[in-house]
Each structure stands twice: as C-alpha cells, then as structure tokens.
Chimera marker file (.cmm) of the C-alpha trace (Angstrom):
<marker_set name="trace">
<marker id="1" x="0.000" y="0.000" z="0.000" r="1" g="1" b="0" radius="0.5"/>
<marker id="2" x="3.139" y="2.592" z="0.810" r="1" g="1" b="0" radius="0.5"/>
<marker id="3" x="4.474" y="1.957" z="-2.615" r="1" g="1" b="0" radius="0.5"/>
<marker id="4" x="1.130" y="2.377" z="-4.453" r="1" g="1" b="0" radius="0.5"/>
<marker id="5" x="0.688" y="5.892" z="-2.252" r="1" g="1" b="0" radius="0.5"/>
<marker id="6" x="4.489" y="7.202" z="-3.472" r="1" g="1" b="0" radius="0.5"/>
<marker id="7" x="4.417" y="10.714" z="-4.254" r="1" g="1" b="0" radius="0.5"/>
<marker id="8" x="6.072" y="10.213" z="-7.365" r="1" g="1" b="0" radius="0.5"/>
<marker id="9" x="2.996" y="8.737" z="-9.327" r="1" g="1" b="0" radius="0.5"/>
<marker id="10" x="0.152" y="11.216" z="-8.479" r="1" g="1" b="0" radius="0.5"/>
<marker id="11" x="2.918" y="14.702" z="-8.623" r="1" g="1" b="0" radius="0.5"/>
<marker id="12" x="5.362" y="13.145" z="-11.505" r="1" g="1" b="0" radius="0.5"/>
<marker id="13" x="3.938" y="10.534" z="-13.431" r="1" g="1" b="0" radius="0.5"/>
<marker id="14" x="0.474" y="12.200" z="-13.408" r="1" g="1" b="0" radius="0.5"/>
<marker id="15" x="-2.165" y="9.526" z="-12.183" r="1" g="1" b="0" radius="0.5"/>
<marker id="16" x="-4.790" y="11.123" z="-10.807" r="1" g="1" b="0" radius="0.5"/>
<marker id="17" x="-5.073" y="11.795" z="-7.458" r="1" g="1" b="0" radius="0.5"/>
<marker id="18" x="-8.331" y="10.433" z="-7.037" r="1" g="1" b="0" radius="0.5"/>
<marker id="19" x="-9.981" y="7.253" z="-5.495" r="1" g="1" b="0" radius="0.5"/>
<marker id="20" x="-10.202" y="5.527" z="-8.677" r="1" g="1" b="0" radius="0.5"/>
<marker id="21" x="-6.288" y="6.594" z="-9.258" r="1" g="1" b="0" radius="0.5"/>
<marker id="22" x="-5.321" y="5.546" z="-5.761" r="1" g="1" b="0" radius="0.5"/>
<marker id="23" x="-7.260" y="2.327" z="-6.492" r="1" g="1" b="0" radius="0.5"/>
<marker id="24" x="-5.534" y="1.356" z="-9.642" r="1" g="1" b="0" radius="0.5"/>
<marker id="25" x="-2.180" y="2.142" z="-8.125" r="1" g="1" b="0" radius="0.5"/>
<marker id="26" x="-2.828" y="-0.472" z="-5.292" r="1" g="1" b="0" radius="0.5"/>
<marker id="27" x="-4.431" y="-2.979" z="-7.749" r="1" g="1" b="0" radius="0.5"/>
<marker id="28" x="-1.081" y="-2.682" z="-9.666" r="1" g="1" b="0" radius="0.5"/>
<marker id="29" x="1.151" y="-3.447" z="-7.169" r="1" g="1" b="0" radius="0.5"/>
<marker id="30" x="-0.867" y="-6.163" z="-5.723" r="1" g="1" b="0" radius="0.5"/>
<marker id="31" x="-1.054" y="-8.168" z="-9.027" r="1" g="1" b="0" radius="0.5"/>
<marker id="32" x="2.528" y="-7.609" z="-9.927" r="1" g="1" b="0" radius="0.5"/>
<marker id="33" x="3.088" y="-9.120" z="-6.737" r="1" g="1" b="0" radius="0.5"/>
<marker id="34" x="0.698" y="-12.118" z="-6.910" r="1" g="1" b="0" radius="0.5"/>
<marker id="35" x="1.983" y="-12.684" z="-10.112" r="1" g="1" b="0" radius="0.5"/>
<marker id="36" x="5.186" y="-13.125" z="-8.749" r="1" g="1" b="0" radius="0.5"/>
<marker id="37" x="4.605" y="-14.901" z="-5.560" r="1" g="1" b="0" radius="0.5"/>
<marker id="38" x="2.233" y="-18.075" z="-7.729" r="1" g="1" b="0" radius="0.5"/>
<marker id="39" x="6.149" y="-18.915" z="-8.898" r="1" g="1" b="0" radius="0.5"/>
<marker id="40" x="6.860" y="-20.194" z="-5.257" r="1" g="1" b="0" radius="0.5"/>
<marker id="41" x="4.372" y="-22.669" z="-5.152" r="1" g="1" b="0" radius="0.5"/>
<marker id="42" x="1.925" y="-23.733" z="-2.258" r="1" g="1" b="0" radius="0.5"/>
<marker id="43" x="3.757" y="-21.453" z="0.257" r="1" g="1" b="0" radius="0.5"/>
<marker id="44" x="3.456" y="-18.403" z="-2.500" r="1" g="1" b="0" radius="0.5"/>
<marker id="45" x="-0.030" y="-19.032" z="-2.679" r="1" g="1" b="0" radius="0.5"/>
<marker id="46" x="-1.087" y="-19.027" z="0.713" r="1" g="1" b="0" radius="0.5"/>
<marker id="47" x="1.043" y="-15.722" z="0.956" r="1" g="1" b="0" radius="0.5"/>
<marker id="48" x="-0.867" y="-14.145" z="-2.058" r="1" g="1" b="0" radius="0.5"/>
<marker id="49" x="-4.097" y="-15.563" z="-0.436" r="1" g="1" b="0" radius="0.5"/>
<marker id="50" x="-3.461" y="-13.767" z="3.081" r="1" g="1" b="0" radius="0.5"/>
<marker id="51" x="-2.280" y="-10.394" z="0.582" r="1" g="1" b="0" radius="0.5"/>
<marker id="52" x="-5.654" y="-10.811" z="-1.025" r="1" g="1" b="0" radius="0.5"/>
<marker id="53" x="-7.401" y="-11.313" z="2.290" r="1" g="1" b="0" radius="0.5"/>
<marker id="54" x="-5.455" y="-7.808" z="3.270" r="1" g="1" b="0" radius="0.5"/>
<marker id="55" x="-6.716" y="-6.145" z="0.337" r="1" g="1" b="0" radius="0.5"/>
<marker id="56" x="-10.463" y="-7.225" z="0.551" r="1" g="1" b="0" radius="0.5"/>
<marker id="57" x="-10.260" y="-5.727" z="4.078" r="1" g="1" b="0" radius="0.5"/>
<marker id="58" x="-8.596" y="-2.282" z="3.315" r="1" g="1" b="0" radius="0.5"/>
<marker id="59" x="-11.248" y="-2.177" z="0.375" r="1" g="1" b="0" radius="0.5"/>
<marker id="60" x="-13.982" y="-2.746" z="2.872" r="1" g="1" b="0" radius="0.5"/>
<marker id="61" x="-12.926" y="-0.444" z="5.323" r="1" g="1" b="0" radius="0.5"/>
<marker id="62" x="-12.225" y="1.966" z="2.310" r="1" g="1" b="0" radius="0.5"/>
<marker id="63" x="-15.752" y="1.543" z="0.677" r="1" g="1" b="0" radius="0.5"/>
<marker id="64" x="-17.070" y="2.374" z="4.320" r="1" g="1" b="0" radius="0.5"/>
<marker id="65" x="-14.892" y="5.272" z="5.007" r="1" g="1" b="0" radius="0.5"/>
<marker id="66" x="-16.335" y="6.421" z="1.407" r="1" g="1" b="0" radius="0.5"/>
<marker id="67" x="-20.289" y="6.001" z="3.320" r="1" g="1" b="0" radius="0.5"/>
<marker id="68" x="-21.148" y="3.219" z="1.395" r="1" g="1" b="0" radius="0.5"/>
<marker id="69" x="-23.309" y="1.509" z="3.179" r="1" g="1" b="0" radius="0.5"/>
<marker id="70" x="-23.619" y="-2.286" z="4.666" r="1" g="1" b="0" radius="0.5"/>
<marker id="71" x="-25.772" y="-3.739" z="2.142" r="1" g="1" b="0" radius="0.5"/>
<marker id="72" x="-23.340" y="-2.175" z="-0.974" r="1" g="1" b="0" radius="0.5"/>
<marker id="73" x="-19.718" y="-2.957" z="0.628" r="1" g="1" b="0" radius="0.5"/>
<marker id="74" x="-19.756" y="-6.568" z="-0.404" r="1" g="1" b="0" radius="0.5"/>
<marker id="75" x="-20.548" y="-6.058" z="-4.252" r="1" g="1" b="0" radius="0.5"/>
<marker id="76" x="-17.854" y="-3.396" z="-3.903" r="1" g="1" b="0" radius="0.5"/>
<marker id="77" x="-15.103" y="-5.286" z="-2.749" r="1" g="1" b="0" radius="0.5"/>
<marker id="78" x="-16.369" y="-8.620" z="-4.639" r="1" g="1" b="0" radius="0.5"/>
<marker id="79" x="-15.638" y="-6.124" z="-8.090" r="1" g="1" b="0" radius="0.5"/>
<marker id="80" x="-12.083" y="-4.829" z="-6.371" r="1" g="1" b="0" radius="0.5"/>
<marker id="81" x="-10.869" y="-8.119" z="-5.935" r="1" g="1" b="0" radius="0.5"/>
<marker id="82" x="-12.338" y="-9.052" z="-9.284" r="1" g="1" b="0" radius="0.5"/>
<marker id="83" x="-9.984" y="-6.454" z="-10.687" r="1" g="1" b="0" radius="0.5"/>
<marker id="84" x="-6.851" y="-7.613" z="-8.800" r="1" g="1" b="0" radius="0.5"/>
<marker id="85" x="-7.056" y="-10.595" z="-10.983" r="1" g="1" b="0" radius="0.5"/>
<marker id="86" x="-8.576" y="-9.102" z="-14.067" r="1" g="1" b="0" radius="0.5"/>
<marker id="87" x="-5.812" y="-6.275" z="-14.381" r="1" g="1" b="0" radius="0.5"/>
<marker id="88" x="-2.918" y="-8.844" z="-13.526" r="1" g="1" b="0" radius="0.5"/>
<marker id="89" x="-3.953" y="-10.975" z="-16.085" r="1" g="1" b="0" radius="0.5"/>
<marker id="90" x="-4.047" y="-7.874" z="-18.500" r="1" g="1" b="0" radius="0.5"/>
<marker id="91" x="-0.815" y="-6.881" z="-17.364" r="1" g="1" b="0" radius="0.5"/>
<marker id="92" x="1.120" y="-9.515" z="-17.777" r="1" g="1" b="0" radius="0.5"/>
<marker id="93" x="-0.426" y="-10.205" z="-21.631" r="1" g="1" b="0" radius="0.5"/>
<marker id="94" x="0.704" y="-6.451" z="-22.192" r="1" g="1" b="0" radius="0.5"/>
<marker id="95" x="3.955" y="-7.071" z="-20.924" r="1" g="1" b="0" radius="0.5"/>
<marker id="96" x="4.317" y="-10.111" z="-23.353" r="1" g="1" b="0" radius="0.5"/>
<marker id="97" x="2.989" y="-8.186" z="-26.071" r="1" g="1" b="0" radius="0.5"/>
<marker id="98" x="5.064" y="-5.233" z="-25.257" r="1" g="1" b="0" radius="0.5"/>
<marker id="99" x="8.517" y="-7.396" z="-25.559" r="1" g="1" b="0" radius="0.5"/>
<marker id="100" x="7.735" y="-8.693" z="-29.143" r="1" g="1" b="0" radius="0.5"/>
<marker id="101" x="9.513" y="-6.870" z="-32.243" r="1" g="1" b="0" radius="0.5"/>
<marker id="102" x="7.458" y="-4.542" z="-34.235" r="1" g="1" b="0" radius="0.5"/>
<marker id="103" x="5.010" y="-4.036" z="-31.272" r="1" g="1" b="0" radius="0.5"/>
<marker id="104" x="4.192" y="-0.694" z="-29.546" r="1" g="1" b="0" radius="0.5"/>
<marker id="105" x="4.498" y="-0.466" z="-25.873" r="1" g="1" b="0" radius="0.5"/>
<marker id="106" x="1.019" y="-2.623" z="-25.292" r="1" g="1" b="0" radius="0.5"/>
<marker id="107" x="2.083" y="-2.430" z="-21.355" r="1" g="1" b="0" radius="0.5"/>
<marker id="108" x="1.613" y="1.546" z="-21.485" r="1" g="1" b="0" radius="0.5"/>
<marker id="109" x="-1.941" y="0.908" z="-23.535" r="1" g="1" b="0" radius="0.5"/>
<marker id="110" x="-3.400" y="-1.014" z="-21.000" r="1" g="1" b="0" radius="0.5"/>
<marker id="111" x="-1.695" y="1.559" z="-18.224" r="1" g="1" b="0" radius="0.5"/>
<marker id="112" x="-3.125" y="4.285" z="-19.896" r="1" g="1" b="0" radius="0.5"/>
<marker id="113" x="-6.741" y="2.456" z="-20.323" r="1" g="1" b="0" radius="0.5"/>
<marker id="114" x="-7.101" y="1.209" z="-16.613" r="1" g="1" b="0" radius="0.5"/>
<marker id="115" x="-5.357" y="4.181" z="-14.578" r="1" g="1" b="0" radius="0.5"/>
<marker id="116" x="-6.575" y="6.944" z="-17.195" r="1" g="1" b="0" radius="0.5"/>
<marker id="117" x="-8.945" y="6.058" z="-19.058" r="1" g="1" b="0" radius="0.5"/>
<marker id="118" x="-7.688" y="7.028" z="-21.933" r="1" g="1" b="0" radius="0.5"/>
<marker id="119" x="-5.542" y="6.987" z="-24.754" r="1" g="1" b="0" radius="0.5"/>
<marker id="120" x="-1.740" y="6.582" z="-23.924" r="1" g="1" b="0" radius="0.5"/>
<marker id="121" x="-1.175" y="9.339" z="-26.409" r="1" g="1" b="0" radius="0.5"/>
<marker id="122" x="-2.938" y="11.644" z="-24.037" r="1" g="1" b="0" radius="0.5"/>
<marker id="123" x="-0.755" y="10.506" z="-21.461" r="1" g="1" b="0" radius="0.5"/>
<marker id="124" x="2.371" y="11.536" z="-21.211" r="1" g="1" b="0" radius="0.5"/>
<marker id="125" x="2.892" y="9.490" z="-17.821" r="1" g="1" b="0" radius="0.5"/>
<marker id="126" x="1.954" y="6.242" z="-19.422" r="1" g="1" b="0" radius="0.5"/>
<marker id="127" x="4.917" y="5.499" z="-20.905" r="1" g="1" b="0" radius="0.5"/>
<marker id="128" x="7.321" y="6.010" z="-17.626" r="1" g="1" b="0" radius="0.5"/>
<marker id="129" x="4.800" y="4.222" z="-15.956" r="1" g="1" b="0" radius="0.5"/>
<marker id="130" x="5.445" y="1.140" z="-17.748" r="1" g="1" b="0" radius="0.5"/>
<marker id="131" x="8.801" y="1.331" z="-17.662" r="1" g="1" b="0" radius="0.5"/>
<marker id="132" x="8.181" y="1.522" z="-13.296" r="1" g="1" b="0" radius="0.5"/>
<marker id="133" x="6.205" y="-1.707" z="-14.197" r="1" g="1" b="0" radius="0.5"/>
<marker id="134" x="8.973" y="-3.343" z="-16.070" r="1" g="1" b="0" radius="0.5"/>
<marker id="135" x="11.524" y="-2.762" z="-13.557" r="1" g="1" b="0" radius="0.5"/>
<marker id="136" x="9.091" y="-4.151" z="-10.637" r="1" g="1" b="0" radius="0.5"/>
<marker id="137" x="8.921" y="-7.108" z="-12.423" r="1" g="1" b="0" radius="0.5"/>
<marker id="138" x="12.542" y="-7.195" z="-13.283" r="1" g="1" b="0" radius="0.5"/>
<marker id="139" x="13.307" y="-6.821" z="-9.414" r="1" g="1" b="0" radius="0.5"/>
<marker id="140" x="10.553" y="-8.901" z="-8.136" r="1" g="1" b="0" radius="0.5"/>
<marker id="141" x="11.816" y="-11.892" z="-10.147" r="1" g="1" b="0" radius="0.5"/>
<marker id="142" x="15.497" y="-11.824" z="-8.599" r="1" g="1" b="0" radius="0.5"/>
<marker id="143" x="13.710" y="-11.052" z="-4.921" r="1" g="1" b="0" radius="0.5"/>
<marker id="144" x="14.420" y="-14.360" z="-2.600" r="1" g="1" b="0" radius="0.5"/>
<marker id="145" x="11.286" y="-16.402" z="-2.480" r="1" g="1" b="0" radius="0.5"/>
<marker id="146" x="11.209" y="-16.802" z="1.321" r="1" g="1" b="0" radius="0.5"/>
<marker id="147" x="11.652" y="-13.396" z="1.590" r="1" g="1" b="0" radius="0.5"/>
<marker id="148" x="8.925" y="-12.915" z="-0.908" r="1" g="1" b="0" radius="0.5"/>
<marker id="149" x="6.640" y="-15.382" z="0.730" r="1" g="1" b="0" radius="0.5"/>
<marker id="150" x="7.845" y="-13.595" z="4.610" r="1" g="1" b="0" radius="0.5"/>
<marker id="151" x="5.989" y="-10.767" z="3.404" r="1" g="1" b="0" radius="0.5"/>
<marker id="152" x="9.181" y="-8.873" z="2.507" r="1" g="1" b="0" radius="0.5"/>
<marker id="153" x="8.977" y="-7.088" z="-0.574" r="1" g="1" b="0" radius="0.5"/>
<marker id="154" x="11.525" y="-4.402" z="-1.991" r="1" g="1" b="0" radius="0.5"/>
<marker id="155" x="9.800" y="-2.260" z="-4.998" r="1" g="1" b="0" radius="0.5"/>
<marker id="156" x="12.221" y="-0.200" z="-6.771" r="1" g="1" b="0" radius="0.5"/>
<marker id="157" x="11.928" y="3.728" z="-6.764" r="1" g="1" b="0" radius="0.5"/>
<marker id="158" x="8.998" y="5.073" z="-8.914" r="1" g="1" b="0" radius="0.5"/>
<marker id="159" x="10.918" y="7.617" z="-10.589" r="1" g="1" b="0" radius="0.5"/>
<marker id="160" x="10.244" y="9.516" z="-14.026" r="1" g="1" b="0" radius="0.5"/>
<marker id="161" x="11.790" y="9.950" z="-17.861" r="1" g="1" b="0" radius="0.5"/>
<marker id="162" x="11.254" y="5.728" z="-17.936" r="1" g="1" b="0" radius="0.5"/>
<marker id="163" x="10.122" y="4.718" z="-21.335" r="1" g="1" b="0" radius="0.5"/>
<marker id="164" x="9.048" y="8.588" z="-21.871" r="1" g="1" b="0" radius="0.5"/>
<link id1="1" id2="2" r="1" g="1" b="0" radius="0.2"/>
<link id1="2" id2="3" r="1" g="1" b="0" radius="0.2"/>
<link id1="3" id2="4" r="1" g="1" b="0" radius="0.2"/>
<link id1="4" id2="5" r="1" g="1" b="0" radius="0.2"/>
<link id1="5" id2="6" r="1" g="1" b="0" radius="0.2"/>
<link id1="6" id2="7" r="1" g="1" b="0" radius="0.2"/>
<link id1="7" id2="8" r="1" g="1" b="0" radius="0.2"/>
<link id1="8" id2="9" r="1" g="1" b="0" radius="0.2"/>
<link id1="9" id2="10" r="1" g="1" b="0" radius="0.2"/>
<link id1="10" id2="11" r="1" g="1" b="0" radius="0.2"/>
<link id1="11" id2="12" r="1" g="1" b="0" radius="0.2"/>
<link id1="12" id2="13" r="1" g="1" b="0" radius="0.2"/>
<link id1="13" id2="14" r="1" g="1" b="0" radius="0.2"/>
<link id1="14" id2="15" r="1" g="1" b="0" radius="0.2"/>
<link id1="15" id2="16" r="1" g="1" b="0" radius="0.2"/>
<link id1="16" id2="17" r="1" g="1" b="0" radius="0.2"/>
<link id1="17" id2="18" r="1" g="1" b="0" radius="0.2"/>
<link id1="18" id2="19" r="1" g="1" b="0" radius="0.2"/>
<link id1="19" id2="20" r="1" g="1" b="0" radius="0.2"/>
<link id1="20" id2="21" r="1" g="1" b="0" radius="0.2"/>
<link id1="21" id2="22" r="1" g="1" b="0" radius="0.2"/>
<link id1="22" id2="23" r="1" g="1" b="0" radius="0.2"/>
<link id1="23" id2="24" r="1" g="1" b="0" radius="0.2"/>
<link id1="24" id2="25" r="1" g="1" b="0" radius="0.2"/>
<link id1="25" id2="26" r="1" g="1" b="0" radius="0.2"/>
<link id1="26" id2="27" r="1" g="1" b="0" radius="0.2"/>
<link id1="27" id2="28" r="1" g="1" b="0" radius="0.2"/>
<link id1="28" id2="29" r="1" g="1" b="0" radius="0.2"/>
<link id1="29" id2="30" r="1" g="1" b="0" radius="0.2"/>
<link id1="30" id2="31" r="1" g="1" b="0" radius="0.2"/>
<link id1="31" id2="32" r="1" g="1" b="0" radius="0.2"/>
<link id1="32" id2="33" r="1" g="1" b="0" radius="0.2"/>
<link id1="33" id2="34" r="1" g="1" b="0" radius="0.2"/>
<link id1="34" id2="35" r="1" g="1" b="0" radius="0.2"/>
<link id1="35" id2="36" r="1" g="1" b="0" radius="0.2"/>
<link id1="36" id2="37" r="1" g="1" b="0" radius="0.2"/>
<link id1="37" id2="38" r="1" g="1" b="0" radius="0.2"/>
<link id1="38" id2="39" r="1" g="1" b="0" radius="0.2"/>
<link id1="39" id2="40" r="1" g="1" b="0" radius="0.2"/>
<link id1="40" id2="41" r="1" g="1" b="0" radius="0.2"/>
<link id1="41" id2="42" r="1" g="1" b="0" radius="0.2"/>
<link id1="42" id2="43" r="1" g="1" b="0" radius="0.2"/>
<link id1="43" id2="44" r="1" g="1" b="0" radius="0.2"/>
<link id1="44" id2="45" r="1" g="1" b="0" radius="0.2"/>
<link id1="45" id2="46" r="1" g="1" b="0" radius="0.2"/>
<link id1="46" id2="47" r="1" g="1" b="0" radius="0.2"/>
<link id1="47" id2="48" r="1" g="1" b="0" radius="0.2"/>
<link id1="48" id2="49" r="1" g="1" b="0" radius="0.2"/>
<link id1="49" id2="50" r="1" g="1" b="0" radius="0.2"/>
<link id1="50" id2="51" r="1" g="1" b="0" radius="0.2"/>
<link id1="51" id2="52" r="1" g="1" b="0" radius="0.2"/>
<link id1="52" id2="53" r="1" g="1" b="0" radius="0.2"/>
<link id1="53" id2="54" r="1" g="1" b="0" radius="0.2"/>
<link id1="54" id2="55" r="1" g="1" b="0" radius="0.2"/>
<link id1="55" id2="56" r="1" g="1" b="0" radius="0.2"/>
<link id1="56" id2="57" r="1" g="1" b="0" radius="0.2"/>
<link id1="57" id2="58" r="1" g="1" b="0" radius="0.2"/>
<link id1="58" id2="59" r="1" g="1" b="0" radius="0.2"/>
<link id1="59" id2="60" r="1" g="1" b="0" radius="0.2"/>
<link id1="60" id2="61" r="1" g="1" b="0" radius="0.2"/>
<link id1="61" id2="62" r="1" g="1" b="0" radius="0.2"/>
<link id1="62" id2="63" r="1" g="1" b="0" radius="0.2"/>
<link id1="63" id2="64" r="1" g="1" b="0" radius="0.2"/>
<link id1="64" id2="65" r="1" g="1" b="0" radius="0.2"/>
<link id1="65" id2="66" r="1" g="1" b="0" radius="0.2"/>
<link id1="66" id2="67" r="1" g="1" b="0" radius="0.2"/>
<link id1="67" id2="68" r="1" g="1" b="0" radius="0.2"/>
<link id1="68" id2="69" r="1" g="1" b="0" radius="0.2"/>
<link id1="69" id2="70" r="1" g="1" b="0" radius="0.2"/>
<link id1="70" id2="71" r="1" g="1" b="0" radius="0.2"/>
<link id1="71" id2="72" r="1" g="1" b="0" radius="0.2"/>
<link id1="72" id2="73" r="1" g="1" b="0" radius="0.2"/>
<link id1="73" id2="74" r="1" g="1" b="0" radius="0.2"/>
<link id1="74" id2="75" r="1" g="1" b="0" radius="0.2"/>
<link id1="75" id2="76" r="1" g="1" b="0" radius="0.2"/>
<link id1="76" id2="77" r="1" g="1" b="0" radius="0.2"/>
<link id1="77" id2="78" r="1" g="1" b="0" radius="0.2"/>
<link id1="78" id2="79" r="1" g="1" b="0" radius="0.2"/>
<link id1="79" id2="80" r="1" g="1" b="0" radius="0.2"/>
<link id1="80" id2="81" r="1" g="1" b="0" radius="0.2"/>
<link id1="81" id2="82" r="1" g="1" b="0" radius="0.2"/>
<link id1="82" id2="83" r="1" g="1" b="0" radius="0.2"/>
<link id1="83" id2="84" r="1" g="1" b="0" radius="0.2"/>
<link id1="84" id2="85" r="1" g="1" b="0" radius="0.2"/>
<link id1="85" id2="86" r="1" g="1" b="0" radius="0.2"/>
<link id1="86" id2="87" r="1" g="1" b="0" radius="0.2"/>
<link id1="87" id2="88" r="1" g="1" b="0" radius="0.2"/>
<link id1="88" id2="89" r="1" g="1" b="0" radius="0.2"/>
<link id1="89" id2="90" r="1" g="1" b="0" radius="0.2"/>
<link id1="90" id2="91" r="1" g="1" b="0" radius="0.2"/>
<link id1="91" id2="92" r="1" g="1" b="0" radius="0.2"/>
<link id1="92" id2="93" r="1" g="1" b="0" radius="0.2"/>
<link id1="93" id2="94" r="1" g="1" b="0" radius="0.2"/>
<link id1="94" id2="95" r="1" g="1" b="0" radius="0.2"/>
<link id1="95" id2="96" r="1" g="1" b="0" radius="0.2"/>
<link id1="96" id2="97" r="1" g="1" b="0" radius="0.2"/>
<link id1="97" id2="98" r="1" g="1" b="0" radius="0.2"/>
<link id1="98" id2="99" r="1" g="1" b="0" radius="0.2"/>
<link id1="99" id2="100" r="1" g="1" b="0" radius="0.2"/>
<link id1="100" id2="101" r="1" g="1" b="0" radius="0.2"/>
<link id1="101" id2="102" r="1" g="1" b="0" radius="0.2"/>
<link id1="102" id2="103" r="1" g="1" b="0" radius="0.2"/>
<link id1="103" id2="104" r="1" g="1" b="0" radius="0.2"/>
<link id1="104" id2="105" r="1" g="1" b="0" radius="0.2"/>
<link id1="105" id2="106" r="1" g="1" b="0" radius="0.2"/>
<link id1="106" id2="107" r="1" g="1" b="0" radius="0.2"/>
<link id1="107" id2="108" r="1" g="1" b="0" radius="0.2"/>
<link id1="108" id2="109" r="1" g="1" b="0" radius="0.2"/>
<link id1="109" id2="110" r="1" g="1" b="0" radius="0.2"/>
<link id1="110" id2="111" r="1" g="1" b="0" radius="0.2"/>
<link id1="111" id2="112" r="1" g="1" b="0" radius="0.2"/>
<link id1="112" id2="113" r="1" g="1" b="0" radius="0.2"/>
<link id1="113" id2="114" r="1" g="1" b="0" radius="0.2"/>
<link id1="114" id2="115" r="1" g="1" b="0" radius="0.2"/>
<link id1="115" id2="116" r="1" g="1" b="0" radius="0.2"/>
<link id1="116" id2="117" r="1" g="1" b="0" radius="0.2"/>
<link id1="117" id2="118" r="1" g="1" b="0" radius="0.2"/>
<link id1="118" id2="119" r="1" g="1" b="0" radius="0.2"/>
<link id1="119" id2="120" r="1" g="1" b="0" radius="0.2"/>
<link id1="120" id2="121" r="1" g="1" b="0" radius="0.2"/>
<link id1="121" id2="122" r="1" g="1" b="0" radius="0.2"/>
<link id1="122" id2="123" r="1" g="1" b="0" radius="0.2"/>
<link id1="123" id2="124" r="1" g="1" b="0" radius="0.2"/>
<link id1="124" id2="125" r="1" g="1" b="0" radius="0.2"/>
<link id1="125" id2="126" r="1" g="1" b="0" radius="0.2"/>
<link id1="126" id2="127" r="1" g="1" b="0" radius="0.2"/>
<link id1="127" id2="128" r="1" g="1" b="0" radius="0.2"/>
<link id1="128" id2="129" r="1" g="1" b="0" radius="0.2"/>
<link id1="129" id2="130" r="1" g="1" b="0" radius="0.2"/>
<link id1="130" id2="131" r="1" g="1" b="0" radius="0.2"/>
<link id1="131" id2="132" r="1" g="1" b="0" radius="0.2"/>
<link id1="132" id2="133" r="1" g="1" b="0" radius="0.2"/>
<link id1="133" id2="134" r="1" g="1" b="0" radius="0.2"/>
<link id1="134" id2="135" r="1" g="1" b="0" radius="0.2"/>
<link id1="135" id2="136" r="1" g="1" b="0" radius="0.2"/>
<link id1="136" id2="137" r="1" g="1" b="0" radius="0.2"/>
<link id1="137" id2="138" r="1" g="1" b="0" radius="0.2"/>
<link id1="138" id2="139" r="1" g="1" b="0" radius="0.2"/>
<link id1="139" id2="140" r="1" g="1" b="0" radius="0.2"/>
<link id1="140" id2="141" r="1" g="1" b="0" radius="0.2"/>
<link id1="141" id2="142" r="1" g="1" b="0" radius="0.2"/>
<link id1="142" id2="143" r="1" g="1" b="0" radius="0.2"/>
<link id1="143" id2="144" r="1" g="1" b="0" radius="0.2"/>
<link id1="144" id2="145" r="1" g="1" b="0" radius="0.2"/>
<link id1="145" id2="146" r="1" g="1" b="0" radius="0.2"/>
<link id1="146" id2="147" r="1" g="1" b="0" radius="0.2"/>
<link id1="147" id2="148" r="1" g="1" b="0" radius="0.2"/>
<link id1="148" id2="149" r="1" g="1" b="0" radius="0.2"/>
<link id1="149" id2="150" r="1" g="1" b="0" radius="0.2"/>
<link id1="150" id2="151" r="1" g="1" b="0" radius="0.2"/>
<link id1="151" id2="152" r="1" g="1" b="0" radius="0.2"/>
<link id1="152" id2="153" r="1" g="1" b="0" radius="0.2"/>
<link id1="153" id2="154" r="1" g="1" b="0" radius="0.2"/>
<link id1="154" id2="155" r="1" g="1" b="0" radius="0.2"/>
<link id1="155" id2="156" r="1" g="1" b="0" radius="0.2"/>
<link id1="156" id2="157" r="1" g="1" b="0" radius="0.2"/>
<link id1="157" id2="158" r="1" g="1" b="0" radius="0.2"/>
<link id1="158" id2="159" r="1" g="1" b="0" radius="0.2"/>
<link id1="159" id2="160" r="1" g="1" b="0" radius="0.2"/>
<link id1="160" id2="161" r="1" g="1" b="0" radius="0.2"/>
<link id1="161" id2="162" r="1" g="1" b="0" radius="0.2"/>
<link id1="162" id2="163" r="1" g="1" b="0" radius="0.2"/>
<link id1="163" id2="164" r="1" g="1" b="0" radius="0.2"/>
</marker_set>
C-alpha cells in the first residue's frame, strides 16, 4: 500500500489523485506481486491468499470510510478483488505483447486504459509508468522467495523519464 501511495505517481507521473487513481495504483502493485509470488508454489499461494485477504479488508474499510453503506460494501469489494485478478492478467499479456519486435508499448496501452482512461497518447505518464512496471517485475523476479513469501517485498523507486 506505501508503494502504491508514493508521491512520485500522483505529482510526476500524473495519475490522478483520485480514489479511482489511488485504487488502480494499489491494484497494480498487488497483481505484480501475486503474479510473482504463484512462482513459489503452495507457500506463494497461501502468501498471495493472506495479501488478497489484506486487500479485501482495506477495500472494505475503504468503501465504508467512502459512506457506502452495509448492504453495498460486499458487491464493492467482490468487483475490487475481481480487478486484482482481471488487471494482472491484463498486465502480464501487455507485458508479453510489449517485448515482441514490431510491437508498440502494449504495457503503457493497458496503463493508460485502466489508470486513465484514456488513450496513452494523451498521457504523457503512461509510458514512464510502464517502464516503473517493467523494472518491478525485473526486481521482483530476482527477490528471494522466502523473503517474498515472509511478506518482505523491496519495490524499486517510482521515478520519471522511464520509457518517456
């Protein structure tokens, strides 16, 4: 949740500073890190089950801090953790896509569709953004796996001019 609130995104890459901005943000990192965490197995799993578990509650508490009320929180959070796995597996296509020759950057696309809404021409921040994305991945796949599965994730800095 700290990484998804850095500074850098809302003031430098331009996400908006918004609910649905702060929401995408945290859906990112989440994924990215389920992604990576399925690659150690049954003890990766339950890890990425208890970080899902965390997210459903900050989304509930969220949705209720928001004033939505008992009988709407569930449907809420059902949809956020429906887009957890939705945007992960969107991600990681892009990020396929996005490595083949002859292929524009499909990883900023997608960025640019989820976070924006909008054309990645329009925004300018798409394109560093992915290149954040790619070097998450990059350091989350030579991250120790117990460490990984301990809960101890190190996200590199979310600076700018990447992929711009």
């Amino acid at each position: 949740m700290a990484q998804a609130r850095s500074e850098t995104f809302y003031r430098l890459h331009g996400v908006p500073d918004t609910v649905h901005g702060r929401f995408e943000m945290t859906v990112l990192h989440v994924a990215l890190v389920l992604a990576r965490l399925e690659l150690e197995g049954k003890e990766g799993q339950a890890t990425g089950r208890a970080m899902l578990e965390a997210f459903v509650a900050d989304m509930d508490d969220a949705c209720r801090r928001l004033g939505i009320g008992d009988m709407g929180v569930p449907r809420h959070v059902k949809k956020a953790t429906a887009a957890v796995l939705e945007r992960g597996n969107a991600y990681r296509a892009a990020i396929g896509r996005s490595a083949e020759a002859g292929v524009g950057d499909a990883l900023a696309t997608v960025l640019a569709a989820e976070i924006w809404r909008a054309d990645p021409t329009a925004v300018p921040g798409a394109r560093g953004l992915a290149g954040y994305v790619r070097r998450v991945v990059a350091s989350l796949e030579v991250q120790d796996g117990t460490a990984l599965v301990a809960g101890a994730v190190d996200f590199p800095a979310a600076t700018v001019g990447e992929g711009q």
